[in-house]
C-alpha positions in Angstrom: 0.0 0.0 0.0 1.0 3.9 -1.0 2.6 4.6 3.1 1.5 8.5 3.5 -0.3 10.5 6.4 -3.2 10.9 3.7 -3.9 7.0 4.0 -3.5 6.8 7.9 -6.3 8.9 8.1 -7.6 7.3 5.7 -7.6 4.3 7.4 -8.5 5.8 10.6 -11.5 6.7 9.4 -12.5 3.6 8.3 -11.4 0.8 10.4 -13.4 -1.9 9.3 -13.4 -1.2 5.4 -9.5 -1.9 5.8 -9.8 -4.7 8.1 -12.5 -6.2 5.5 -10.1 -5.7 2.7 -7.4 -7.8 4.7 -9.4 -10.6 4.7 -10.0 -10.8 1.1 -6.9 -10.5 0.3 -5.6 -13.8 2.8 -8.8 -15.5 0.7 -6.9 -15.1 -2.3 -4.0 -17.6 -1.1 -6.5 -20.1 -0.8 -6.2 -22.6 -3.7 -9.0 -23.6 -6.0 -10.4 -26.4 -3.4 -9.8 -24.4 0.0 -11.8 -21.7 -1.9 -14.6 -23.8 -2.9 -15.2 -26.2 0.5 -15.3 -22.6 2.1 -17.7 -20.9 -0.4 -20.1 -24.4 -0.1 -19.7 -23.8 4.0 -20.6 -20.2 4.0 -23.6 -21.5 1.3 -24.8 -24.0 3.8 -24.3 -21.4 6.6 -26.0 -18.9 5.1 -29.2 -21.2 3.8 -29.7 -22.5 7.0 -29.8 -18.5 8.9 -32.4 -17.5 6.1 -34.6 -20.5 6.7 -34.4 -19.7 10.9 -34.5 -16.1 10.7 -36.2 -14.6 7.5 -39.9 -14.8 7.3 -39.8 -14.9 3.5 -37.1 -17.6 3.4 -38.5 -19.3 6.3 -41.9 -19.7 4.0 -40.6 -20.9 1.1 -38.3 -23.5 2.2 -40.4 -24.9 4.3 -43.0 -26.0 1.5 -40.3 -28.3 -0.3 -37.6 -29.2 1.2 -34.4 -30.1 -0.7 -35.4 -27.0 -3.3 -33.7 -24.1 -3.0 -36.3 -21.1 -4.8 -35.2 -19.2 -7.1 -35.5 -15.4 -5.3 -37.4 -13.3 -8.1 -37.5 -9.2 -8.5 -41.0 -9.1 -7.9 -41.0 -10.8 -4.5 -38.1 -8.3 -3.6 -40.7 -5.5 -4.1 -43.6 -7.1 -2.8 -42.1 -9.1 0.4 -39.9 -6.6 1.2 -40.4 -6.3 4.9 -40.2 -10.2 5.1 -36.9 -10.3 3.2 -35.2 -8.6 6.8 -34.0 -10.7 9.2 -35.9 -10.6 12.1 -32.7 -9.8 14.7 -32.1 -6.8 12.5 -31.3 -3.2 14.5 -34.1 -0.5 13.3 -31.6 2.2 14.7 -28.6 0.4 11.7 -31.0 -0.4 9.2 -31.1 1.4 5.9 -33.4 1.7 2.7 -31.6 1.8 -0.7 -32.9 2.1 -3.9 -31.5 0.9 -7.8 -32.1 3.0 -10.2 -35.0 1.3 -12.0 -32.9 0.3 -15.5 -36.1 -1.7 -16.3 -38.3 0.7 -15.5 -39.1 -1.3 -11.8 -37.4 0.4 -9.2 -36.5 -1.9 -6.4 -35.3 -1.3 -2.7 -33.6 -3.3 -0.3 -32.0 -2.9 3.0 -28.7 -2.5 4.4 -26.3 -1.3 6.8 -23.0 0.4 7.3 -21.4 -3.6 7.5 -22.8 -3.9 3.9 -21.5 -1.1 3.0 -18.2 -0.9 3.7 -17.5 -5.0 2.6 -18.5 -3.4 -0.5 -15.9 -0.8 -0.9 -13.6 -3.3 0.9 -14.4 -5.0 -2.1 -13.8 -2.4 -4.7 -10.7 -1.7 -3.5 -9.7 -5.6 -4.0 -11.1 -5.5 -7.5 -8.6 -2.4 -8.3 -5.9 -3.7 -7.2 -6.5 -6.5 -10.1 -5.1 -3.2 -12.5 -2.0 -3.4 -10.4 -3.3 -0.1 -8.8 -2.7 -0.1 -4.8 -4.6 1.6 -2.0 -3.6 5.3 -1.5 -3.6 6.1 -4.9 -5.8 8.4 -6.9 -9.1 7.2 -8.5 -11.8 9.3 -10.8 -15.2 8.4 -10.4 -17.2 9.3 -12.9 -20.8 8.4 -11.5 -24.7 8.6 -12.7 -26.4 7.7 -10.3 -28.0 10.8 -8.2 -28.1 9.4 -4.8 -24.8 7.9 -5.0 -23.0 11.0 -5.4 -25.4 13.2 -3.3 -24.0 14.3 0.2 -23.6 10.5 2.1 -24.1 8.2 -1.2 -21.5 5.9 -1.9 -19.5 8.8 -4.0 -20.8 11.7 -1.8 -19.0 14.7 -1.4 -17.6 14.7 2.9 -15.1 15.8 4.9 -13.6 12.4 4.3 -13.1 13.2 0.4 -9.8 15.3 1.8 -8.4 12.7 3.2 -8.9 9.7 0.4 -7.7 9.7 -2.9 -10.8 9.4 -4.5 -12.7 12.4 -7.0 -16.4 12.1 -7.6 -17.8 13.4 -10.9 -21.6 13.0 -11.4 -22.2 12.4 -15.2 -26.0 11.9 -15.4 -25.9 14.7 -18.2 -23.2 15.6 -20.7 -22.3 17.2 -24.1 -18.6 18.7 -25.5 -18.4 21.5 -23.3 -18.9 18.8 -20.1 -16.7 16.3 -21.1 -13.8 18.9 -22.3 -14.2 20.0 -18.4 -14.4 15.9 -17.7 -11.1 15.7 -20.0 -9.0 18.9 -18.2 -10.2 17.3 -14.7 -8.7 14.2 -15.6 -5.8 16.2 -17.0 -5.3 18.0 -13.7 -6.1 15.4 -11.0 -3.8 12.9 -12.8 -5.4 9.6 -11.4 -4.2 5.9 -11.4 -7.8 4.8 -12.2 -10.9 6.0 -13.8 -14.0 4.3 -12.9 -17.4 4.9 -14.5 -20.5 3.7 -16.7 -19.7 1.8 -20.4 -21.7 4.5 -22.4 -19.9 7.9 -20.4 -16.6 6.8 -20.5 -16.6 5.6 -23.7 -18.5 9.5 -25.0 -15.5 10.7 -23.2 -13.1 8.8 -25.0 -14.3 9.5 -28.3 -14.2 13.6 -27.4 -10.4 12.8 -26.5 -9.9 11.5 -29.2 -11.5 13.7 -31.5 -9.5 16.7 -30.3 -6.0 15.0 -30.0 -5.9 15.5 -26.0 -3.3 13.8 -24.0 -3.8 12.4 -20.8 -1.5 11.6 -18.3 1.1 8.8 -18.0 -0.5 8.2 -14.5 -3.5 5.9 -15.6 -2.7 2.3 -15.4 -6.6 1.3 -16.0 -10.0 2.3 -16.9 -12.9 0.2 -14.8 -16.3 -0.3 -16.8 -19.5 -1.1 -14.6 -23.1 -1.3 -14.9 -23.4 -1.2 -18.5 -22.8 -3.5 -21.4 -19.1 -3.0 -22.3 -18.8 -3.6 -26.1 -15.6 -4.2 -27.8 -16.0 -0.4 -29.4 -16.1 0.7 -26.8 -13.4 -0.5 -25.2 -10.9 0.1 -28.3 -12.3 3.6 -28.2 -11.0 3.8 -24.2 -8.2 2.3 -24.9 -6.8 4.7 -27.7 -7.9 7.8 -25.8 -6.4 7.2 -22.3 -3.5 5.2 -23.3 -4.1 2.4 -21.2 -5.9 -1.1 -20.3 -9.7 -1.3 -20.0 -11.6 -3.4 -17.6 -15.0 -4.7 -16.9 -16.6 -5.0 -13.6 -19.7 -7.0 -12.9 -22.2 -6.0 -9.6 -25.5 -4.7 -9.0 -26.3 -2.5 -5.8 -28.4 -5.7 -4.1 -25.0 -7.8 -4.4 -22.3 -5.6 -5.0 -18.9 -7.1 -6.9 -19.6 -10.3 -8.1 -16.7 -10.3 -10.8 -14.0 -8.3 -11.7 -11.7 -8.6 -14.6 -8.0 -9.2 -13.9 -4.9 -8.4 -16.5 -4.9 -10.9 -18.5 -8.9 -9.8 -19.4 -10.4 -13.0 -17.6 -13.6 -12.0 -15.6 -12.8 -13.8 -12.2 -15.9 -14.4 -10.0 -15.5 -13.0 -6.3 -16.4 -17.1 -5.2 -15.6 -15.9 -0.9 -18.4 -13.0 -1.4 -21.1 -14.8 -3.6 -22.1 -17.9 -5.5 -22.8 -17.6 -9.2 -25.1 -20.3 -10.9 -25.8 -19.7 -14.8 -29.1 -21.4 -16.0 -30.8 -22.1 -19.6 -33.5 -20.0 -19.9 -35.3 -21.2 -23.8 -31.8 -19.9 -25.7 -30.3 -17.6 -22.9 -27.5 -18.4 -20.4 -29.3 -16.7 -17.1 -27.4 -15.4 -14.2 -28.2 -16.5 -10.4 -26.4 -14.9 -7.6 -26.3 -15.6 -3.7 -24.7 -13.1 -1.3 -22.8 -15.5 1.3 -22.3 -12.1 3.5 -25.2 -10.4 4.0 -27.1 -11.9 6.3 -29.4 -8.8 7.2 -31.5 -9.3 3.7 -30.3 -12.5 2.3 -30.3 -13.0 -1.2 -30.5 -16.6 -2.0 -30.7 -17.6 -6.2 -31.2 -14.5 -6.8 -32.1 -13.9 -10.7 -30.3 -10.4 -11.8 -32.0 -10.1 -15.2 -28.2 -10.6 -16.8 -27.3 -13.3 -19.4 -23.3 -15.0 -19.2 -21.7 -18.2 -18.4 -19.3 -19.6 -15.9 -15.9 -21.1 -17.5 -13.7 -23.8 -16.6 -9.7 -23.7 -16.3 -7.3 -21.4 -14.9 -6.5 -18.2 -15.5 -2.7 -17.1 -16.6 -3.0 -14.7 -13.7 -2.5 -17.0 -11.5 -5.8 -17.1 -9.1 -7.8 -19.2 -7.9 -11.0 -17.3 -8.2 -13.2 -19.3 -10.8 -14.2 -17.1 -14.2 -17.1 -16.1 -15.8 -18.1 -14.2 -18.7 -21.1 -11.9 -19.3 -23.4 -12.1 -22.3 -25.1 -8.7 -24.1 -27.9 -8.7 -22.2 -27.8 -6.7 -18.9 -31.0 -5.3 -18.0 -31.7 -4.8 -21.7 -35.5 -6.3 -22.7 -36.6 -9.3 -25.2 -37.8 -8.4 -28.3 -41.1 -10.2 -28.8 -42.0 -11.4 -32.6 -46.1 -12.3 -33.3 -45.4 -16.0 -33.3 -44.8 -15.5 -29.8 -41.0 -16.0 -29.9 -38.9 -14.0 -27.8 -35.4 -12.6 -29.2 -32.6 -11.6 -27.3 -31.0 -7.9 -27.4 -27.8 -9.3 -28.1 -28.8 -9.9 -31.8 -29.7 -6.1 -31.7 -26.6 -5.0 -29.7 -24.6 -6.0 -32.6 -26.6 -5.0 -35.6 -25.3 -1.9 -36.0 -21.2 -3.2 -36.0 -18.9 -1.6 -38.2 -20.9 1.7 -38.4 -18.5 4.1 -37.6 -20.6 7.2 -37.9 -22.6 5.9 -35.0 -22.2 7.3 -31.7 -25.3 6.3 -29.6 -28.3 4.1 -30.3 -31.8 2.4 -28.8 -33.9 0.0 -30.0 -37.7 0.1 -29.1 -40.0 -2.0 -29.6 -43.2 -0.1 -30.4 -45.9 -3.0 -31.8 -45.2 -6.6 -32.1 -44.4 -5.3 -36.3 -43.2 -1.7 -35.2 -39.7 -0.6 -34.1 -38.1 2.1 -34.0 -34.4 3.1 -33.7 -33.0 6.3 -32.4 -29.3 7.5 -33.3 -26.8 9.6 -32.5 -25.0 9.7 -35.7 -22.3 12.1 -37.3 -24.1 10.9 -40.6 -27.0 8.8 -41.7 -27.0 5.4 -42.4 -26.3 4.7 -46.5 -30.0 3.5 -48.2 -27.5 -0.2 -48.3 -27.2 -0.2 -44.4 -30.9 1.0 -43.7 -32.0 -2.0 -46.3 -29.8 -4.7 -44.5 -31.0 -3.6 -41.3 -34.5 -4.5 -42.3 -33.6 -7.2 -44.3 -32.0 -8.7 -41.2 -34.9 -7.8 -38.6 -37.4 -9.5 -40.7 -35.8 -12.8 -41.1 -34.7 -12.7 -38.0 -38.7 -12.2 -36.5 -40.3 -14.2 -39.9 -42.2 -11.2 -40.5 -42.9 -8.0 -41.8 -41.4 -5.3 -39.8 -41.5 -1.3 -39.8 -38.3 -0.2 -39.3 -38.3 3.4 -38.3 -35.1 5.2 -37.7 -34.9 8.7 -36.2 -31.9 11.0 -35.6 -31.8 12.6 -32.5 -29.3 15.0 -30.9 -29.3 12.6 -27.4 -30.3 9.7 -25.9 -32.1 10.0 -22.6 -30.8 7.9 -19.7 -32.2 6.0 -16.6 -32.6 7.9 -13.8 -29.7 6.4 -12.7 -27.2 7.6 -15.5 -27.2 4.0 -17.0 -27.9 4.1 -20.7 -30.1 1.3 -22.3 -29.7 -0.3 -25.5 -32.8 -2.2 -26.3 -36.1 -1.4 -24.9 -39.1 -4.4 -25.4 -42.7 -4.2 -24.8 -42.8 -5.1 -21.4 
């Protein structure tokens, strides 16, 4: 770690955050088996405490034993009270909130424990890059409650002594991210962190007006978001340096993080990942082996990806995954009744370079329309294979209407989403 009065006090501040992070890094000595007789214990461990001390749990499996439910987004919002375990302190007890990328907005409780395990885990998942605690890291952050005064990325008293600089992106066009670009310029981090679609804007405004950044950065951390292979080249070339994806949702924070050699390594002492067939889809299934104030057991994340076998060149011991193009994004529904998934859409549109930003939505079951942020139109060739495509694809006729819009509106959490169904 970076020895300097500035991380004392850091760590002063926050005792247990740096006593968590110790223990996640002696996990990672553990070998492949040691790992995996512990993360089966703390599975066991953590079944049986739901099933004693969670109403919700204690309901469900109780009615057939030997099956383990699979814990659903709707019962989060409509048992949420019964999700809490019953020893839980009113007076430590918080209420947080996702951003609603679906259009559901879901809550869930928590504590300070939760909380800092989960930038105890951060800081484990940066250190991946190579970078080490003490050293500076750019947030660049859309979510409004996070970087309000006591989010995650809220401004405190504490941001003088941590090396750590919160910018909110929820909104942004060239005179923001030339301010974006001279902050980075000035604050000279180790590590940018931020959502796939801003970072990637950012990048291409670099880019575009031949600006330098410093030699500092060593990475550039992806989350929350899709992160195509655009824009990761686009990263790349702006801020001279490696790109890497990140995989979490606020329920169960860091579930995976991607090490050097670009292997997505699954945090298996913090949660267990299970990766079902769903019709043609590789569905994701998490289970928190931490939090036992609101345990979530199975619980299905809306995100398509697969677990893989082997070892990493890196040298760890943490199993790997990979994520599919589907993370919070909706089906697309045809009138035979077939569903298609958005990864077929994400990737329509590759190779067209004038293309900045773009959503699909699905208007009727034959309509859908397709905003773009462009620097030109699609040629009549493109806009013909696009339909061409679509309609084999759904066996039907299909409107295709495309519209050219200065901006793409966001959640209202900052996230940016690429395909929108029916519901």
């Amino acid at each position: 770690m970076i020895r300097s009065p500035r991380l004392w006090l850091h760590r002063r501040r926050y005792p247990e955050r740096y006593a968590q992070l110790e223990i996640l890094l002696r996990n990672q000595a553990l070998n492949r088996e040691q790992l995996l007789q512990r993360q089966r214990a703390d599975f066991d461990a953590m079944l049986a405490f739901a099933a004693a001390n969670v109403p919700y749990y204690r309901d469900r499996l109780g009615t057939n034993p030997g099956v383990i439910p699979i814990l659903e987004k709707d019962a989060v919002r409509e048992r949420l009270d019964d999700l809490l375990a019953r020893d839980a302190d009113p007076a430590r007890v918080k209420l947080g909130h996702t951003g609603g990328s679906t259009g559901k907005p879901l809550a869930f409780w928590y504590d300070e424990t939760k909380h800092e395990l989960m930038r105890a885990g951060m800081m484990r998942g940066f250190m991946m890059s190579g970078w080490l605690p003490g050293q500076k890291v750019l947030n660049f952050w859309g979510a409004r409650q996070d970087v309000a005064a006591g989010g995650v990325f809220g401004s405190n008293w504490s941001d003088l002594i941590a090396a750590e600089k919160t910018i909110g992106a929820t909104e942004f066009g060239a005179a923001k991210l030339r301010e974006w670009a001279r902050c980075i310029q000035r604050y000279q981090p180790v590590l940018l962190y931020g959502y796939a679609s801003a970072m990637s804007e950012l990048a291409r405004f670099i880019v575009a007006e031949g600006m330098r950044m410093p030699s500092s950065l060593i990475g550039v951390y992806s989350t929350a978001e899709v992160l195509t292979d655009t824009q990761r080249q686009v990263m790349q070339q702006a801020f001279g340096c490696k790109v890497f994806n990140q995989y979490g949702c606020r329920e169960v924070p860091n579930i995976a993080w991607e090490c050097r050699h670009g292997n997505m390594h699954v945090f298996a002492d913090l949660v267990v990942l299970e990766s079902i067939r769903v019709e043609a889809d590789q569905q994701l299934l998490v289970t928190s082996l931490t939090n036992r104030l609101m345990p979530f057991i199975r619980y299905r994340l809306g995100d398509s990806g697969r677990l893989l076998e082997g070892e990493c060149a890196c040298g760890s011991a943490l199993p790997m995954m990979e994520m599919g193009l589907c993370r919070h994004n909706d089906l697309i529904r045809t009138r035979a009744g077939n569903s298609l998934h958005p990864g077929f859409f994400n990737h329509l549109l590759d190779g067209q370079a004038s293309i900045r930003q773009f959503q699909w939505i699905q208007r009727e079951l034959d309509r859908i329309e397709l905003n773009l942020v462009a620097s030109a139109p699609l040629s009549a060739a493109a806009l013909s294979g696009l339909n061409e495509q679509i309609r084999l694809k759904m066996a039907d006729e299909v409107t295709l209407e495309v519209n050219y819009v200065a901006d793409i509106p966001r959640t209202v959490s900052g996230k940016q989403r690429f395909v929108i169904g029916m519901g």
